[in-house]
PyMOL commands that place a pseudoatom at each C-alpha (Angstrom):
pseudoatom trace, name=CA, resn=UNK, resi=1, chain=A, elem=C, hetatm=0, pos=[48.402, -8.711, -7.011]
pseudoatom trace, name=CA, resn=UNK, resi=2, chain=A, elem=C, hetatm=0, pos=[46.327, -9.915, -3.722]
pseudoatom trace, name=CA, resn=UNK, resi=3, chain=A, elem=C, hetatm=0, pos=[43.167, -9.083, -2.628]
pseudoatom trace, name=CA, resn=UNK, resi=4, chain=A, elem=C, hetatm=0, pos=[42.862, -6.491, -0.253]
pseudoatom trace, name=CA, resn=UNK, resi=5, chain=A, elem=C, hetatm=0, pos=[40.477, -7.825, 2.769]
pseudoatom trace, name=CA, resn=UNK, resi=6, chain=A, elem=C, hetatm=0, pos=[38.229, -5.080, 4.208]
pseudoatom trace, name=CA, resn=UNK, resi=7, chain=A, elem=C, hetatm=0, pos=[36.111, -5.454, 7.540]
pseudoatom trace, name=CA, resn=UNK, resi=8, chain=A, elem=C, hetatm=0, pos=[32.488, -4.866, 5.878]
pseudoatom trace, name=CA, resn=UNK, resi=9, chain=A, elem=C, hetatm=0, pos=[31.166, -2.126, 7.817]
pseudoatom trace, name=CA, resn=UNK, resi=10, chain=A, elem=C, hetatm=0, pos=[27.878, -2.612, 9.735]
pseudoatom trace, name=CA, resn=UNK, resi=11, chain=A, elem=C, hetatm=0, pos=[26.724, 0.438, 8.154]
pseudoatom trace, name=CA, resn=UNK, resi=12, chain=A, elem=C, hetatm=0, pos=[27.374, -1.109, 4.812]
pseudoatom trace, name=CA, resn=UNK, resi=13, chain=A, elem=C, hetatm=0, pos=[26.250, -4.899, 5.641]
pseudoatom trace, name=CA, resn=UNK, resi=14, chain=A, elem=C, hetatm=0, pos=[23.290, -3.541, 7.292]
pseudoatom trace, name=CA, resn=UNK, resi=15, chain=A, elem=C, hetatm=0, pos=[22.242, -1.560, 4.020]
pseudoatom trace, name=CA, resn=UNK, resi=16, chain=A, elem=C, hetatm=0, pos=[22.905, -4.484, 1.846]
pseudoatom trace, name=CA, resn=UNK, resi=17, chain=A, elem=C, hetatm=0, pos=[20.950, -6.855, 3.485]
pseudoatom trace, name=CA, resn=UNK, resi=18, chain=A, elem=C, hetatm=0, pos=[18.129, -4.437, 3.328]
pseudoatom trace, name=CA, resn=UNK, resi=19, chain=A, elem=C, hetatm=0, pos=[18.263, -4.105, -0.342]
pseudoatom trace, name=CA, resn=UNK, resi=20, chain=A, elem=C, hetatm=0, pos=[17.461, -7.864, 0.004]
pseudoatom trace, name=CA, resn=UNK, resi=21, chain=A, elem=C, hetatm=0, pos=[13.997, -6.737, 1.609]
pseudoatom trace, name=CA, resn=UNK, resi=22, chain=A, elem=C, hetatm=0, pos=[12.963, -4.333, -1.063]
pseudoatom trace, name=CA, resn=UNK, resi=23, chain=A, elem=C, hetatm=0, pos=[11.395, -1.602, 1.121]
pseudoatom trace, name=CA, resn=UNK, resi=24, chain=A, elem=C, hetatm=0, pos=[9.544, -2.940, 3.922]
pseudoatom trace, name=CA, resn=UNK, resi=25, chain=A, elem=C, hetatm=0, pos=[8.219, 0.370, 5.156]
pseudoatom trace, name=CA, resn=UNK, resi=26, chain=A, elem=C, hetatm=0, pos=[7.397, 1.393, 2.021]
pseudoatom trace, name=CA, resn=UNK, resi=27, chain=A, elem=C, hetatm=0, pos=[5.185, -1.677, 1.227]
pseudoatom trace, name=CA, resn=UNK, resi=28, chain=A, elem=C, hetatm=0, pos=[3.300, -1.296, 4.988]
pseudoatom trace, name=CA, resn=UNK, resi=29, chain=A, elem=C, hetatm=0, pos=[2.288, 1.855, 4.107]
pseudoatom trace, name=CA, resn=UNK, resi=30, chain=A, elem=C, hetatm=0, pos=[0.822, 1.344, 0.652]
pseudoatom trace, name=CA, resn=UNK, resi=31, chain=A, elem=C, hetatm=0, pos=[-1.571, -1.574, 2.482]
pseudoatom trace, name=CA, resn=UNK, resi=32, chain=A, elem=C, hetatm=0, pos=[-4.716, -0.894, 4.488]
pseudoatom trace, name=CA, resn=UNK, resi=33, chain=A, elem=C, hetatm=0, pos=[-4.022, -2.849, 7.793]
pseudoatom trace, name=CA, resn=UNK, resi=34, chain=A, elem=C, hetatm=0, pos=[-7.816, -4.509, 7.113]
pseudoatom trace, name=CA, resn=UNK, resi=35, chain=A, elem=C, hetatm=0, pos=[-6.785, -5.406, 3.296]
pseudoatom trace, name=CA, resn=UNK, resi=36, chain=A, elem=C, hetatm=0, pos=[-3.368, -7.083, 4.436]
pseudoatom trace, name=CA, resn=UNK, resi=37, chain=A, elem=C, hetatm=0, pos=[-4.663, -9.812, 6.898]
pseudoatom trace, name=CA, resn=UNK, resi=38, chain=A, elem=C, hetatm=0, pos=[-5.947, -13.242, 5.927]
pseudoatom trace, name=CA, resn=UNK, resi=39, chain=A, elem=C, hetatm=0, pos=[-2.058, -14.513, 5.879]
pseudoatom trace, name=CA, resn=UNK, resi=40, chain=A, elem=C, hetatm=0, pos=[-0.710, -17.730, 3.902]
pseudoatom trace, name=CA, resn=UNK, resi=41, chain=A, elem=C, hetatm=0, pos=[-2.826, -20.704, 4.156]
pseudoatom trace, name=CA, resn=UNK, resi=42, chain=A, elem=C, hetatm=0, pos=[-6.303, -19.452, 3.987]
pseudoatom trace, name=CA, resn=UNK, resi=43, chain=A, elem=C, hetatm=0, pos=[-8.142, -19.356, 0.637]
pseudoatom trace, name=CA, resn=UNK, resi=44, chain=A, elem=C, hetatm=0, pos=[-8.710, -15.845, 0.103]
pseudoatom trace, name=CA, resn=UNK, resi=45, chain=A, elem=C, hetatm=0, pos=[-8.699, -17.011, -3.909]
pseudoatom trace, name=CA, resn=UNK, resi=46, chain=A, elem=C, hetatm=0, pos=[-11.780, -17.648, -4.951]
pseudoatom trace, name=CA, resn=UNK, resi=47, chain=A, elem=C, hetatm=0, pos=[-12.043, -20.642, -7.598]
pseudoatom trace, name=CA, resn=UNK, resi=48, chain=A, elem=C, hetatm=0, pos=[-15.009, -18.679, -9.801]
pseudoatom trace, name=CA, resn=UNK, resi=49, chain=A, elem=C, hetatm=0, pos=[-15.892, -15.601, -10.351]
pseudoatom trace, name=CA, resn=UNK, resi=50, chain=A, elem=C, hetatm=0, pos=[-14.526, -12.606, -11.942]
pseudoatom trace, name=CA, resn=UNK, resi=51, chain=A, elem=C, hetatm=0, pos=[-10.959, -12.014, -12.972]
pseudoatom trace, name=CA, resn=UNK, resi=52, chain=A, elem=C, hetatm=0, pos=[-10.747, -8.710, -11.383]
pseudoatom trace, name=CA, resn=UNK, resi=53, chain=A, elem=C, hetatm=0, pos=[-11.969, -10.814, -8.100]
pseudoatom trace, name=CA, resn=UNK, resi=54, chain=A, elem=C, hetatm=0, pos=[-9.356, -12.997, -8.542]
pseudoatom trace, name=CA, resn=UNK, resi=55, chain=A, elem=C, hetatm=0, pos=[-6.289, -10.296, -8.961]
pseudoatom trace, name=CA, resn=UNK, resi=56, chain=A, elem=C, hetatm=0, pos=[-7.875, -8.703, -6.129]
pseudoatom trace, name=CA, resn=UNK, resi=57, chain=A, elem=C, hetatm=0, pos=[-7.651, -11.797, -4.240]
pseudoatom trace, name=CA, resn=UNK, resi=58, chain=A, elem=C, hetatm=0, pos=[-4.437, -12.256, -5.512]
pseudoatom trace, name=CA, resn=UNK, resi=59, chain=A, elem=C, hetatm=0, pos=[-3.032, -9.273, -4.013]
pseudoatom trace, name=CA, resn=UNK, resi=60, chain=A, elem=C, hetatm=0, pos=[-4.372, -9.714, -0.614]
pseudoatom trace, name=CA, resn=UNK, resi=61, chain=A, elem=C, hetatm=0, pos=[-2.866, -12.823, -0.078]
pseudoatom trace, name=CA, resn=UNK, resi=62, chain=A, elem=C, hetatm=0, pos=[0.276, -11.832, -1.420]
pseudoatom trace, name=CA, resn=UNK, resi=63, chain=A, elem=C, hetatm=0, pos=[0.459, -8.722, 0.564]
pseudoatom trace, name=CA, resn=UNK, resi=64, chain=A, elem=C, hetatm=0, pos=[-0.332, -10.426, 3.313]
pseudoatom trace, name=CA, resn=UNK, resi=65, chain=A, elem=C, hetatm=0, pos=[3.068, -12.987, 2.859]
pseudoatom trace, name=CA, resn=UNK, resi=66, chain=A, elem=C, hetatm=0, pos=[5.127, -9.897, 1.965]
pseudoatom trace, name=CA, resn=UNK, resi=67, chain=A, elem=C, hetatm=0, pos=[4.772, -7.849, 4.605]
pseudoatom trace, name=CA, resn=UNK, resi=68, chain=A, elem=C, hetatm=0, pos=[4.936, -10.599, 7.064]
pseudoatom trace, name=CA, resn=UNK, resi=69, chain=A, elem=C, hetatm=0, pos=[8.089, -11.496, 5.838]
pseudoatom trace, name=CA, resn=UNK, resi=70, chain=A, elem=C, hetatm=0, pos=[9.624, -7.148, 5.264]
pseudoatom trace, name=CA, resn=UNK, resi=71, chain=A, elem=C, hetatm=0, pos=[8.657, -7.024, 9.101]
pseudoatom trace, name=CA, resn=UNK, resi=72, chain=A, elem=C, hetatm=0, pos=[11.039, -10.434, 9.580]
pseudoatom trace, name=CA, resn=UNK, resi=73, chain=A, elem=C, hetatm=0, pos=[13.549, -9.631, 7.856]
pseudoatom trace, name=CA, resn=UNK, resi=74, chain=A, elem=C, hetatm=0, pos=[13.683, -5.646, 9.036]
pseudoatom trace, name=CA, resn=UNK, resi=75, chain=A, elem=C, hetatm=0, pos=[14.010, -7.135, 12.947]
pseudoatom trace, name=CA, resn=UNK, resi=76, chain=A, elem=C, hetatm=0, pos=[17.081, -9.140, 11.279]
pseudoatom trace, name=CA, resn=UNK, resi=77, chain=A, elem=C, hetatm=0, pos=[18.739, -5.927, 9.901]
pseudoatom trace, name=CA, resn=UNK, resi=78, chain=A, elem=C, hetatm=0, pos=[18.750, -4.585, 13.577]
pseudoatom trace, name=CA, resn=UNK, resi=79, chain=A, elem=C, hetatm=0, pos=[20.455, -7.031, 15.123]
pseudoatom trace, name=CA, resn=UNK, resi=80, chain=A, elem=C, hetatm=0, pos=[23.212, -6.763, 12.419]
pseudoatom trace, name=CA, resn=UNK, resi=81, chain=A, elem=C, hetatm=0, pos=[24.266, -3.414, 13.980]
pseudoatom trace, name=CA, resn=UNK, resi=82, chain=A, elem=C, hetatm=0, pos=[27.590, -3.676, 16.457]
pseudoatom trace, name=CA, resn=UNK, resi=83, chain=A, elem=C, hetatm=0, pos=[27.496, -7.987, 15.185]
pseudoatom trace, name=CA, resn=UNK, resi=84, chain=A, elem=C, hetatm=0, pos=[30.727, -9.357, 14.538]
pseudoatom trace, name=CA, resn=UNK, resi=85, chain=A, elem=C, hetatm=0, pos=[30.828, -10.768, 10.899]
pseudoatom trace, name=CA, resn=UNK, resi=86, chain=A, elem=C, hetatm=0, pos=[30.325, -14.505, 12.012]
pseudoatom trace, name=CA, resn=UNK, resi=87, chain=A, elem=C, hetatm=0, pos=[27.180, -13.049, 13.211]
pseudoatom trace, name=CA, resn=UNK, resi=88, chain=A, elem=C, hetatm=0, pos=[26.594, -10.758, 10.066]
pseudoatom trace, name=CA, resn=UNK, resi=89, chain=A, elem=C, hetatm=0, pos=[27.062, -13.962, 8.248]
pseudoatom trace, name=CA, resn=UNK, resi=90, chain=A, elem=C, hetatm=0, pos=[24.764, -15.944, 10.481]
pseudoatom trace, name=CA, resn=UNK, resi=91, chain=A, elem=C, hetatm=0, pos=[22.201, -13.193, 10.374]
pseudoatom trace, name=CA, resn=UNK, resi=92, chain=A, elem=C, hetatm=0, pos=[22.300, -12.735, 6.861]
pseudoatom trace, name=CA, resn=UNK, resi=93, chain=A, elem=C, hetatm=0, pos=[21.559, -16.433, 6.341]
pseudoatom trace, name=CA, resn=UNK, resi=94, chain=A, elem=C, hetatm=0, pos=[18.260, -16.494, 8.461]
pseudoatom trace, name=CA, resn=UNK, resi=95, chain=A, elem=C, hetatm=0, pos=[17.279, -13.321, 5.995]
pseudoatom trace, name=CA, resn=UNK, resi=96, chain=A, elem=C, hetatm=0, pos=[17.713, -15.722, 3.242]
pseudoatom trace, name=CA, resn=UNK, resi=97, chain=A, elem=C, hetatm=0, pos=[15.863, -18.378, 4.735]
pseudoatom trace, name=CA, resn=UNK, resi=98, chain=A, elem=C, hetatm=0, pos=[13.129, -16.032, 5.567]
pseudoatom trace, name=CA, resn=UNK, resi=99, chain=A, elem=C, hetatm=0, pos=[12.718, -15.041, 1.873]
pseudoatom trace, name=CA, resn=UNK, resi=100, chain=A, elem=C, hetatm=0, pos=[12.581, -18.793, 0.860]
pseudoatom trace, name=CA, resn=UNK, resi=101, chain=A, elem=C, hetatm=0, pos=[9.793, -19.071, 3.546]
pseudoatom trace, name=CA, resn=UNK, resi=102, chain=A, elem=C, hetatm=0, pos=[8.051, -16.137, 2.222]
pseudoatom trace, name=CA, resn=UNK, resi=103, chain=A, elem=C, hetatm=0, pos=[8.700, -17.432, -1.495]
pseudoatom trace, name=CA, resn=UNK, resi=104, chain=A, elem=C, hetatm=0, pos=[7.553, -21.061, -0.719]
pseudoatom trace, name=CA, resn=UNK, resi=105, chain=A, elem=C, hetatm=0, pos=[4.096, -19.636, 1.040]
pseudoatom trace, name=CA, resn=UNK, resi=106, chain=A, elem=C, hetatm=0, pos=[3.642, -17.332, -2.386]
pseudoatom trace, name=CA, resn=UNK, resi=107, chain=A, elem=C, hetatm=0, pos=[4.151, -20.515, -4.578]
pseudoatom trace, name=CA, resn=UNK, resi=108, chain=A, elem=C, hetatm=0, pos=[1.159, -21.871, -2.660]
pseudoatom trace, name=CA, resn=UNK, resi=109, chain=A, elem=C, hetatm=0, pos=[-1.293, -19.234, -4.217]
pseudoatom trace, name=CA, resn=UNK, resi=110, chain=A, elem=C, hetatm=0, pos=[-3.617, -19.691, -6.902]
pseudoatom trace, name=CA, resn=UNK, resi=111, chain=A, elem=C, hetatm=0, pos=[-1.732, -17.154, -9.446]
pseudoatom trace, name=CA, resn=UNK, resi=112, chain=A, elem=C, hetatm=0, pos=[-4.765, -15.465, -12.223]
pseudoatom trace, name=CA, resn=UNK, resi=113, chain=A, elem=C, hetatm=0, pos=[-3.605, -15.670, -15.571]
pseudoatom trace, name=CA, resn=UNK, resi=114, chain=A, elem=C, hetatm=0, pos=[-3.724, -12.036, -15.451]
pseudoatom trace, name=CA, resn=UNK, resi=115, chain=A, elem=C, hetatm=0, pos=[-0.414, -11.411, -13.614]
pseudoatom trace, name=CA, resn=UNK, resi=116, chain=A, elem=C, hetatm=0, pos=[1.306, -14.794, -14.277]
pseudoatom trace, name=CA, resn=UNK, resi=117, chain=A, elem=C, hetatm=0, pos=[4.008, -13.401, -15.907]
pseudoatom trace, name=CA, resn=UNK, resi=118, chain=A, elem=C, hetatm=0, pos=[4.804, -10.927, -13.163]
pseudoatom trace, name=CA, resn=UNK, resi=119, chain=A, elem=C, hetatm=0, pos=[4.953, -13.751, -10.723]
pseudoatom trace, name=CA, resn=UNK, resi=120, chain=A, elem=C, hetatm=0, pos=[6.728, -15.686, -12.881]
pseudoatom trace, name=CA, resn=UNK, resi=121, chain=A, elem=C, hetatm=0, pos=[9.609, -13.087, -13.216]
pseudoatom trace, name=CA, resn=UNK, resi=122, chain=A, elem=C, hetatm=0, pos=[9.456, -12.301, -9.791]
pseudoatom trace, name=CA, resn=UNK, resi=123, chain=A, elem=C, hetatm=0, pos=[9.773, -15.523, -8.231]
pseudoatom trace, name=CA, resn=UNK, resi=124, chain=A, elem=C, hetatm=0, pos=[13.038, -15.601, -10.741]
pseudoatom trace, name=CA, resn=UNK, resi=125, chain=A, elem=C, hetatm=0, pos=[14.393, -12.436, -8.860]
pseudoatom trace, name=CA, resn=UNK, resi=126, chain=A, elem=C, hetatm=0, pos=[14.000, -13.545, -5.500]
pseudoatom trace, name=CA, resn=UNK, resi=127, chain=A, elem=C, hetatm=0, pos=[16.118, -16.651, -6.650]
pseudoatom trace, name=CA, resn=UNK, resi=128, chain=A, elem=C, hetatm=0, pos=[18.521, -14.078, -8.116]
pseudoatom trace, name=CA, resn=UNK, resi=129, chain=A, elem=C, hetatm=0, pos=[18.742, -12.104, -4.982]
pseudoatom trace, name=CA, resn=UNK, resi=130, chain=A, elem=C, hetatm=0, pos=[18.727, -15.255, -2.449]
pseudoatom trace, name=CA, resn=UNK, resi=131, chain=A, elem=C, hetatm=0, pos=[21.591, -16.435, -4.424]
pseudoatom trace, name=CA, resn=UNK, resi=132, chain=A, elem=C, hetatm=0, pos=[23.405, -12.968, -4.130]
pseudoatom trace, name=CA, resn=UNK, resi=133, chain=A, elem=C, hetatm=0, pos=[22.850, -13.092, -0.381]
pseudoatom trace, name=CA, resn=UNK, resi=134, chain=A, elem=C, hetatm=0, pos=[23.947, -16.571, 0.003]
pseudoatom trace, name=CA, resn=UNK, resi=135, chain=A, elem=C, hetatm=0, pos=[27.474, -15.697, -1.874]
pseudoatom trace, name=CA, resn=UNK, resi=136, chain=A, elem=C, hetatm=0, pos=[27.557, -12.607, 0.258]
pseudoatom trace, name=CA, resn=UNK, resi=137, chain=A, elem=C, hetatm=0, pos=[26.822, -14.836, 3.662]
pseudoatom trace, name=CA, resn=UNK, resi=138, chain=A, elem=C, hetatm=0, pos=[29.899, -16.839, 2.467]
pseudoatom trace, name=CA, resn=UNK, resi=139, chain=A, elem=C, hetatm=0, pos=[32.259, -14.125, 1.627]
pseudoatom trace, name=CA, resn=UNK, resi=140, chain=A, elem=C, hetatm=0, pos=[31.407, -12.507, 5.095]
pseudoatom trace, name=CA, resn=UNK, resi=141, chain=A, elem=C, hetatm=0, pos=[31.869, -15.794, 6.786]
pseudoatom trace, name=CA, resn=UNK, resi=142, chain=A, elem=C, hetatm=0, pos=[35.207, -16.867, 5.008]
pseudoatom trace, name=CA, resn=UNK, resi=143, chain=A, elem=C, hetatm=0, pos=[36.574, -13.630, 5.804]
pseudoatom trace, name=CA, resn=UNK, resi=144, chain=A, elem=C, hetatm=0, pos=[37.672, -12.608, 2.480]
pseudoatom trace, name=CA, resn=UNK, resi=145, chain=A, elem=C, hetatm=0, pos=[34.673, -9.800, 1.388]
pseudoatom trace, name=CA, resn=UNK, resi=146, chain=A, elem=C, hetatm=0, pos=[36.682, -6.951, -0.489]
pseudoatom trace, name=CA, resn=UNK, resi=147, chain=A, elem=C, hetatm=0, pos=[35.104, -3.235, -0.835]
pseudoatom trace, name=CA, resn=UNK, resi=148, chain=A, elem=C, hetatm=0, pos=[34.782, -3.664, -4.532]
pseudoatom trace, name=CA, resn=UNK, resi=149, chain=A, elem=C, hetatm=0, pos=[32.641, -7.354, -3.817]
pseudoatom trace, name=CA, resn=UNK, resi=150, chain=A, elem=C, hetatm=0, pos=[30.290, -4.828, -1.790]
pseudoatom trace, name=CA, resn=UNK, resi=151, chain=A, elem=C, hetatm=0, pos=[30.372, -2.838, -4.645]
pseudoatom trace, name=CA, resn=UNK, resi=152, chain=A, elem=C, hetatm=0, pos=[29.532, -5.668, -6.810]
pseudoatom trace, name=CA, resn=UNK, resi=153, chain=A, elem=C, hetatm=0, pos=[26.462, -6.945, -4.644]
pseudoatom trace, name=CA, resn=UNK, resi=154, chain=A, elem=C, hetatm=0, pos=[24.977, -3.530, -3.988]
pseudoatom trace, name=CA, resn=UNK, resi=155, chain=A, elem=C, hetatm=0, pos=[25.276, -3.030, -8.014]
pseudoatom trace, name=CA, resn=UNK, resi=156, chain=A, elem=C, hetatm=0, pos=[23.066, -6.367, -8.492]
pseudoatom trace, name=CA, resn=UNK, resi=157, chain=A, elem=C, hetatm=0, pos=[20.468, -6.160, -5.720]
pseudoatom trace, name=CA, resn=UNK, resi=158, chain=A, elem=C, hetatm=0, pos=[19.671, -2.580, -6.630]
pseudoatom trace, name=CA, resn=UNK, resi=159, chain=A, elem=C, hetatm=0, pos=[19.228, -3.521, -10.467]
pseudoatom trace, name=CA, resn=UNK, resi=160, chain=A, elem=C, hetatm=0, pos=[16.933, -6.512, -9.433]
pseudoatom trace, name=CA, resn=UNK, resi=161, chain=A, elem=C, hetatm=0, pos=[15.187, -4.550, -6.891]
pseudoatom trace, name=CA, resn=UNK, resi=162, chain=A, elem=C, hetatm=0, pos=[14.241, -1.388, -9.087]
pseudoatom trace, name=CA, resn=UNK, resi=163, chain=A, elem=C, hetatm=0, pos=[12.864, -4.225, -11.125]
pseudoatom trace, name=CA, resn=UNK, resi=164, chain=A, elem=C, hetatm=0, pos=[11.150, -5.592, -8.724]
pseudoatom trace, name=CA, resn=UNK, resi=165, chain=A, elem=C, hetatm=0, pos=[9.533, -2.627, -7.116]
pseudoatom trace, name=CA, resn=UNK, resi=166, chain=A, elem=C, hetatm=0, pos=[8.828, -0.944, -10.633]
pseudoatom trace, name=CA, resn=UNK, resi=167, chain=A, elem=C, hetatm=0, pos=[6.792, -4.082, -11.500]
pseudoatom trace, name=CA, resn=UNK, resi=168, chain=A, elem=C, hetatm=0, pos=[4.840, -4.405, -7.740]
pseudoatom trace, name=CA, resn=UNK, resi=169, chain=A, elem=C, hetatm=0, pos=[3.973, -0.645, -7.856]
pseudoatom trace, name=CA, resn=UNK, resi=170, chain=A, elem=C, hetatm=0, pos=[2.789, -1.524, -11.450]
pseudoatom trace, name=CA, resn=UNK, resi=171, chain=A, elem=C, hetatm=0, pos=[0.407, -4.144, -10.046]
pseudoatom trace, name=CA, resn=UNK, resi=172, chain=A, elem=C, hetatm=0, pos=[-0.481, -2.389, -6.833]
pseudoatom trace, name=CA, resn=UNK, resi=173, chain=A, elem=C, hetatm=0, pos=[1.089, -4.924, -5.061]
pseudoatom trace, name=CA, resn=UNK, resi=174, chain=A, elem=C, hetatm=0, pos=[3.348, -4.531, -2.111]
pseudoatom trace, name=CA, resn=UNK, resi=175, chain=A, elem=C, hetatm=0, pos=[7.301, -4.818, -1.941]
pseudoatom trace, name=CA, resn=UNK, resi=176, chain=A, elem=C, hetatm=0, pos=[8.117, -8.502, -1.072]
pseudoatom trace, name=CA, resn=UNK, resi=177, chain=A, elem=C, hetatm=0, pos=[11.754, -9.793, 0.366]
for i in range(1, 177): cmd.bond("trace and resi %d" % i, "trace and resi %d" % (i + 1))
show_as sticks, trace
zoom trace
């Protein structure tokens, strides 16, 4: 039996490609606007003093990458609203390359033993969910995304994401694409 083609909705495209963001909004407004600048590049790490100093540090810097990158990708998810899927597929490849940009920039830290692990893991779910959006880009693109692929997709980005977010809110930190 053949596979049934559907048109993926911009409703539903739209909401997918947002999973791939983890909650943008929701990340802007667990920072302090002060706490979040400093951006990627500048040595907000400091290479003595106290752990907690260092965390602290940690999450600065990171925050500042992540919500760089949420506001990015969020002006991406508006433009995928009345886009014809060439574009959907077009647009949902410069979301992926803006969460390798924001994942190259975090590999650039100076991680504290303290939440190595975390980063570890979560550098291993962005992979995970670049690679979902890649396949997703390519299914749009080729024509040939079903309703039960979108199924599929939403299934794994929300597994990773609750993940994801579960473990940031655990460490204070805010929700990275």
């Amino acid at each position: 039996m053949g596979r049934k083609e559907v048109r993926l909705s911009h409703v539903r495209l739209g909401a997918l490609t947002a999973l791939a963001l983890v909650a943008a909004c929701t990340a802007c407004a667990q920072i302090d606007a002060p706490a979040a600048s400093g951006g990627a590049g500048s040595s907000l790490v400091p290479t003595s003093g106290s752990p907690d100093s260092s965390v602290a540090a940690f999450r600065l810097a990171r925050d500042s990458i992540c919500i760089a990158g949420s506001d990015d990708i969020a002006a991406l998810n508006a433009m995928i609203e009345g886009s014809a899927p060439v574009d959907q597929a077009a647009i949902l490849r410069q979301v992926v390359d803006r969460i390798e940009v924001a994942q190259h920039q975090l590999d650039e830290l100076p991680v504290p033993a303290e939440i190595a692990t975390f980063v570890g893991e979560d550098a291993t779910r962005r992979a995970d969910r670049i690679e979902l959006m890649t396949r997703l880009a390519d299914a749009v693109e080729a024509g040939g995304f079903t309703s039960a692929d979108a199924d599929a997709v939403d299934a794994e980005l929300n597994e990773l994401n609750i993940l994801t977010e579960a473990e940031e809110d655990a460490n204070r930190l805010a929700h990275c694409p």
